[in-house]
C-alpha positions as CSV (number, residue, x, y, z in Angstrom):
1,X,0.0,0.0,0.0
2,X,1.5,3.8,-0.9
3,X,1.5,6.3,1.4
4,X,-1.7,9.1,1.5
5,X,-0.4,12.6,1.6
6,X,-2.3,13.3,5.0
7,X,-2.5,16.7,6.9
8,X,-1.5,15.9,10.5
9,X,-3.0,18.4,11.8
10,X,-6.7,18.1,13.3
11,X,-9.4,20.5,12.9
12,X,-12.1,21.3,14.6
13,X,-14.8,22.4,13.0
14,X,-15.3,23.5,9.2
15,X,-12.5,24.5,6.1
16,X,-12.6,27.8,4.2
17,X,-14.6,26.9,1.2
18,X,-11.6,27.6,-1.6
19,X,-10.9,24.7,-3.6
20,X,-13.7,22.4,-1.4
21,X,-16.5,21.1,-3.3
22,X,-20.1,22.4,-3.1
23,X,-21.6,19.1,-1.6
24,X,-18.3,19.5,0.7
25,X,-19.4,22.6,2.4
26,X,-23.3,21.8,2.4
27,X,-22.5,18.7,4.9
28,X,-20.5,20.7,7.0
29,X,-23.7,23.5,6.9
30,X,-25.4,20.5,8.4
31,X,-23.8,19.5,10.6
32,X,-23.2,23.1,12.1
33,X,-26.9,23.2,12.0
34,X,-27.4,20.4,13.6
35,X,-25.1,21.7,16.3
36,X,-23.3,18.4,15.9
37,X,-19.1,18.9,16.6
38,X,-16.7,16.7,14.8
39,X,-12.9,16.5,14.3
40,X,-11.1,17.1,10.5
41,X,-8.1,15.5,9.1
42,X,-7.6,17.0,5.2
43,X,-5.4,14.2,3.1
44,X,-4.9,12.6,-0.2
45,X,-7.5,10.6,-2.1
46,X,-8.4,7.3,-0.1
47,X,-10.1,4.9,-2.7
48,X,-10.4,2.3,-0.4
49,X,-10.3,1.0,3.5
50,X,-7.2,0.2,3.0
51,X,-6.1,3.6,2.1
52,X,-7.8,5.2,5.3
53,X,-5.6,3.2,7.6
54,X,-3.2,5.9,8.1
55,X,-6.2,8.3,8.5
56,X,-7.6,5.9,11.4
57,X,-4.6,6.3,13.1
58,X,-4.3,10.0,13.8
59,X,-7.6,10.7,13.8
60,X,-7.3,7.7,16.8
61,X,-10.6,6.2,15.1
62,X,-11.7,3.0,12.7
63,X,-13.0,4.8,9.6
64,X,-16.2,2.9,8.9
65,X,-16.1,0.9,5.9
66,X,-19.3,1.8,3.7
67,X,-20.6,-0.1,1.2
68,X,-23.9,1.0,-1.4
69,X,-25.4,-2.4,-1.8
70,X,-28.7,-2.9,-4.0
71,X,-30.8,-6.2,-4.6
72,X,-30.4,-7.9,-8.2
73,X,-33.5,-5.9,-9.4
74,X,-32.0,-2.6,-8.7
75,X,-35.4,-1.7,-7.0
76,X,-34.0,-1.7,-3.1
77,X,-30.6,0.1,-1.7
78,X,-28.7,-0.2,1.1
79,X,-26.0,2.0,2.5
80,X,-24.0,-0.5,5.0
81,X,-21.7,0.7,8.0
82,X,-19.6,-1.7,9.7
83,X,-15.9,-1.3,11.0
84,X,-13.2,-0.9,8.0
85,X,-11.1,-4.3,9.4
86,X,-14.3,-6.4,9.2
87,X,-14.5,-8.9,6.2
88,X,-17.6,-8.3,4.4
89,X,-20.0,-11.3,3.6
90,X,-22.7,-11.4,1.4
91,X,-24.5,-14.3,2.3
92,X,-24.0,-13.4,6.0
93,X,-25.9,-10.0,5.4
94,X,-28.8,-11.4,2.5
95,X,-29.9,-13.2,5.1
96,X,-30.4,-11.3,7.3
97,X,-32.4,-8.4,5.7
98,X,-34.4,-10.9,3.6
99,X,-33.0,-9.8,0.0
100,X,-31.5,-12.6,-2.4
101,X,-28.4,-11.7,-4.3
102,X,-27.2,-8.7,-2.8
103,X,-24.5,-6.7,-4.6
104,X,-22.8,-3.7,-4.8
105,X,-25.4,-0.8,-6.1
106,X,-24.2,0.7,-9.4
107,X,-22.5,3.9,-9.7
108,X,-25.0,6.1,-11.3
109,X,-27.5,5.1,-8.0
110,X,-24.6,6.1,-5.9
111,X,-24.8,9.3,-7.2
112,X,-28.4,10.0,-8.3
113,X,-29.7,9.0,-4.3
114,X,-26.5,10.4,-2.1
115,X,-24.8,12.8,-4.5
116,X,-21.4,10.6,-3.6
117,X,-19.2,8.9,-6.0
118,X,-17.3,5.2,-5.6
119,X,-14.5,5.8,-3.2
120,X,-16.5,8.6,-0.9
121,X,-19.3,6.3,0.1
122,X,-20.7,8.1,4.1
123,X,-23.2,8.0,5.7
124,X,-22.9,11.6,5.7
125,X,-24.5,11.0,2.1
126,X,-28.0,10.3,3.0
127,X,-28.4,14.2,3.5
128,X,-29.0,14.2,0.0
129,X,-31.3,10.9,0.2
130,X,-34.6,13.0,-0.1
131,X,-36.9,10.5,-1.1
132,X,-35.4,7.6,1.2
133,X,-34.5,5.0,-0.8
134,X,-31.5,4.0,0.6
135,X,-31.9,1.7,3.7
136,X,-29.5,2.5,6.6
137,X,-28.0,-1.2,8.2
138,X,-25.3,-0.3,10.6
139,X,-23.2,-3.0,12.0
140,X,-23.6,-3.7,15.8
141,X,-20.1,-3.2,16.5
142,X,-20.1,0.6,15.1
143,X,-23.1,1.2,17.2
144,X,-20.7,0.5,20.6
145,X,-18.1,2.6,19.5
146,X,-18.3,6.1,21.1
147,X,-17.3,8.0,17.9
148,X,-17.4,6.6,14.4
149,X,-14.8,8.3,11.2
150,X,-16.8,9.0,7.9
151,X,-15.9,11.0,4.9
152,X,-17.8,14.5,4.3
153,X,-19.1,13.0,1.1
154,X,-15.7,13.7,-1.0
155,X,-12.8,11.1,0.2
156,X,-9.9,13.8,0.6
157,X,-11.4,15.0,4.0
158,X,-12.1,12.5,7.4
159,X,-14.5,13.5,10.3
160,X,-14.3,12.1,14.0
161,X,-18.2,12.1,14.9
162,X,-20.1,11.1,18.1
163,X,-22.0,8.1,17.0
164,X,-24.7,9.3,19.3
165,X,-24.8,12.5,17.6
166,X,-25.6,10.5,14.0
167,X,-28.2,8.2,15.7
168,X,-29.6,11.1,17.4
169,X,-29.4,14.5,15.5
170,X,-28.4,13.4,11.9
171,X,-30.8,10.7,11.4
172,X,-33.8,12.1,12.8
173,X,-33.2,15.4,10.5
174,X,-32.8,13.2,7.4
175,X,-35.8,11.0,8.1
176,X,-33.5,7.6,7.6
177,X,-34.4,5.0,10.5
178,X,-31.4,2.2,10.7
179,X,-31.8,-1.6,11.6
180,X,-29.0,-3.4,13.2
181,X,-27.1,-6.0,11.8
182,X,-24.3,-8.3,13.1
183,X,-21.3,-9.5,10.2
């Protein structure tokens, strides 16, 4: 694995908009809305978990690994949190939630429901989920975490959140319920 270019410094609070993207700055006018406080690390793009590692480490959190599933008819969508060293399982989770052949949602859904491209994947994202098609499932293990690490829908920027503020503040302001799953 290369190296991110990572900014070791932590922020609190929001950047100054120059050179951020507008769906950027619009989650961080939520979530000073919302009253909700989080921590910032800028760095290099991080396509993958793997990449975030070195982002975990000084943001001294387990970014989330989030995954845009949909069922093979492309009529139901799943946004899935569950801790970025856990092995995902298909099988394991179709059972659970009752959906046959289960795969990753296509690109274009990605975009059209959360206004997040492959790579940026949050939870943050279902800001933009107006019409709530996408299904939260959180893993049980985030859920006893104190804080949880998620992008700001762009994956060049990490936040440290209270889970407690997402469950409680976030959620309830986006209309998404969750349901528990265990991987």
């Amino acid at each position: 694995m290369s190296e991110v270019w990572i900014d070791k410094e932590l922020h609190e609070g929001r950047p100054a908009p120059e050179g951020r993207l507008p769906k950027e700055m619009r989650v961080y006018d939520l979530l000073d809305k919302l009253k909700i406080p989080y921590v910032r690390i800028d760095h290099g793009v991080t396509p993958s978990i793997e990449a975030c590692h070195q982002v975990d480490e000084i943001l001294h959190i387990e970014i989330c690994k989030n995954l845009f599933l949909c069922n093979a008819q492309k009529t139901d969508f799943y946004l899935l949190l569950m801790p970025g060293t856990k092995k995902f399982k298909t099988a394991v989770l179709s059972k659970q939630i009752g959906t046959a052949r289960l795969s990753f949602g296509p690109p274009e859904y990605m975009e059209e429901f959360l206004d997040i491209t492959p790579g940026s994947v949050s939870v943050l994202g279902l800001m933009n989920d107006h019409d709530r098609r996408v299904k939260l499932l959180i893993d049980k293990e985030v859920l006893e975490e104190p804080e949880l690490g998620c992008h700001p829908c762009i994956n060049t920027s990490s936040l440290r959140i209270a889970t407690k503020d997402i469950l409680e503040k976030f959620l309830p302001y986006t209309g998404h319920t969750y349901r528990v799953v265990e991987l």
